[in-house]
C-alpha positions in Angstrom: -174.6 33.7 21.1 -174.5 30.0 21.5 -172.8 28.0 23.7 -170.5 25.9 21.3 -169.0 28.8 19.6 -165.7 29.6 20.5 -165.6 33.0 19.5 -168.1 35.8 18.3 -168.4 39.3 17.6 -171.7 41.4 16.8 -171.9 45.0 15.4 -168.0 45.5 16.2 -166.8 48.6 14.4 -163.5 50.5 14.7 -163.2 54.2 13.4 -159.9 56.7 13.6 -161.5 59.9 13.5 -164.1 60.1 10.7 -162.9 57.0 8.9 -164.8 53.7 9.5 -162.1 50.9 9.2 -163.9 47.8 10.7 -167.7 48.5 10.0 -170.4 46.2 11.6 -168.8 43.0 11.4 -170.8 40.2 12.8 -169.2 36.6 12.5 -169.1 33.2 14.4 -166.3 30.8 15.3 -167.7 27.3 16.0 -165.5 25.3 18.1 -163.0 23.6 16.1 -163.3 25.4 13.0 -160.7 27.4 11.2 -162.1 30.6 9.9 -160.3 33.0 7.4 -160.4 36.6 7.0 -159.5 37.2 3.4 -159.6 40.9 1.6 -157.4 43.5 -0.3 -155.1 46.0 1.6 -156.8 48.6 3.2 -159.6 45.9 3.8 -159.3 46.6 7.8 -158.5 43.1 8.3 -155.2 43.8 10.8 -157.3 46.5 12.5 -160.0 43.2 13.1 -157.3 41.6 14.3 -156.1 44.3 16.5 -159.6 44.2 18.2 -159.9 40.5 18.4 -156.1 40.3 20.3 -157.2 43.6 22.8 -154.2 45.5 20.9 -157.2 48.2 20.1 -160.6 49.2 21.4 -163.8 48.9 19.6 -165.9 51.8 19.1 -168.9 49.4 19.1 -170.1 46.2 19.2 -169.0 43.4 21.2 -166.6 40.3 21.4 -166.9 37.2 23.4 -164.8 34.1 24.1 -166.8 30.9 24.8 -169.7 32.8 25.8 -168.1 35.5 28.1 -167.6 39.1 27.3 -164.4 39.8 25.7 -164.7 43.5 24.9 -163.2 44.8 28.2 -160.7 42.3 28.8 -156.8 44.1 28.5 -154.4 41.9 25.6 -152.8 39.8 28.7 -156.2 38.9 30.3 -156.9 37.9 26.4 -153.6 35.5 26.1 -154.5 34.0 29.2 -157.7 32.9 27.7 -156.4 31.7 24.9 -156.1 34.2 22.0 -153.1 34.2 19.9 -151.3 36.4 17.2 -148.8 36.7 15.2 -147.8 39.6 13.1 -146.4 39.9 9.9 -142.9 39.9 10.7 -142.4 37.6 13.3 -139.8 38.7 15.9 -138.6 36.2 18.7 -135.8 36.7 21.1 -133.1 36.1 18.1 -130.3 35.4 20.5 -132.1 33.0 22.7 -133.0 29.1 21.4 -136.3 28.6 20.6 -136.3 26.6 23.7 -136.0 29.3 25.9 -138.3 31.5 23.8 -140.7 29.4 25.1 -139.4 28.6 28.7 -138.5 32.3 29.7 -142.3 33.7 28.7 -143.7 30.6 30.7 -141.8 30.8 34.0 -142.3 34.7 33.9 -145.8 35.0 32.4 -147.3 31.8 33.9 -145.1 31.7 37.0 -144.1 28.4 36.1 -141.8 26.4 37.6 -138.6 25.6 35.7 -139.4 22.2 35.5 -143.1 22.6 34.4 -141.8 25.4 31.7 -139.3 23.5 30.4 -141.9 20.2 30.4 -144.5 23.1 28.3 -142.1 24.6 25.9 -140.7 21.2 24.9 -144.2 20.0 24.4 -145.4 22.9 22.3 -142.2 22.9 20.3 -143.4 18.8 19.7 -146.7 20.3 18.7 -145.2 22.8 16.1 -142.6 20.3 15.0 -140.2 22.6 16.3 -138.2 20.1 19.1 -135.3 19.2 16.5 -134.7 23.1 16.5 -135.3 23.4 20.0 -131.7 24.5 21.3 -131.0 26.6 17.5 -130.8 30.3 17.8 -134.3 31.6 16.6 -132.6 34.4 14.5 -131.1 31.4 13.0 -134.8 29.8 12.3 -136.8 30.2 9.1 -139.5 32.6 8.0 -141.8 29.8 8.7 -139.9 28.6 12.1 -139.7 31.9 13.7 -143.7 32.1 13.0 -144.3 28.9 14.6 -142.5 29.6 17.4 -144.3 33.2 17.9 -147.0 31.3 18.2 
């Protein structure tokens, strides 16, 4: 696996019982590239997902994140490297802003300070074009807000 890709997986296959859902999959992500995963329902591509995020465990194969081993990392060890998701029905803390959607899971997660969170969450709500909405209910957000901000 070389150095400059971001993220890789070889052989990685994911079976419930005797069904094969992700078979063999072998791919590349170069650093700073976009890849998609495209295919029809049933295609396995949440269960790849699933894998990717630490949400399941493969059966076989193996992951890695700038050159490091993935595969036996838990979901939080995952987020703190950097991985991401968001899933098909996005579901923030409705009755909080998305400012503190962003501050609480800092200060907690992080161990932030308040000042630092609140410095981060305004800064990624910038980055997501967000900070106009930043002290709006996120129940009160979008389809397409409410995904930003879960992410």
């Amino acid at each position: 696996m070389s150095d400059q890709m971001l993220l890789s997986a070889r052989g990685l296959t994911k079976r419930f019982g005797a069904v094969t859902v992700v078979d063999d999959v072998t791919f590349d992500v170069p650093r700073g590239q976009v890849l998609g995963i495209l295919g029809p329902n049933g295609a396995g591509k949440t269960t790849l997902f699933n894998l990717i995020s630490g949400d399941l465990t493969e059966n076989g194969g193996e992951l890695s994140l700038d050159g490091s081993r993935l595969s036996a990392e838990p979901p939080y060890k995952r987020c703190q490297r950097g991985i991401g998701r968001t899933y098909q029905v996005p579901q923030p803390f409705g009755d909080m802003t998305a400012f503190e959607n962003l501050m609480v899971p800092a200060m907690m997660s992080a161990k932030m300070s308040e000042a630092e969170a609140s410095e981060y969450a305004a800064e990624v709500l910038r980055d997501c074009g967000l900070l106009p909405r930043a002290n709006k209910l996120a129940g009160g957000l979008t389809l397409l807000d409410r995904k930003r901000l879960e992410l």
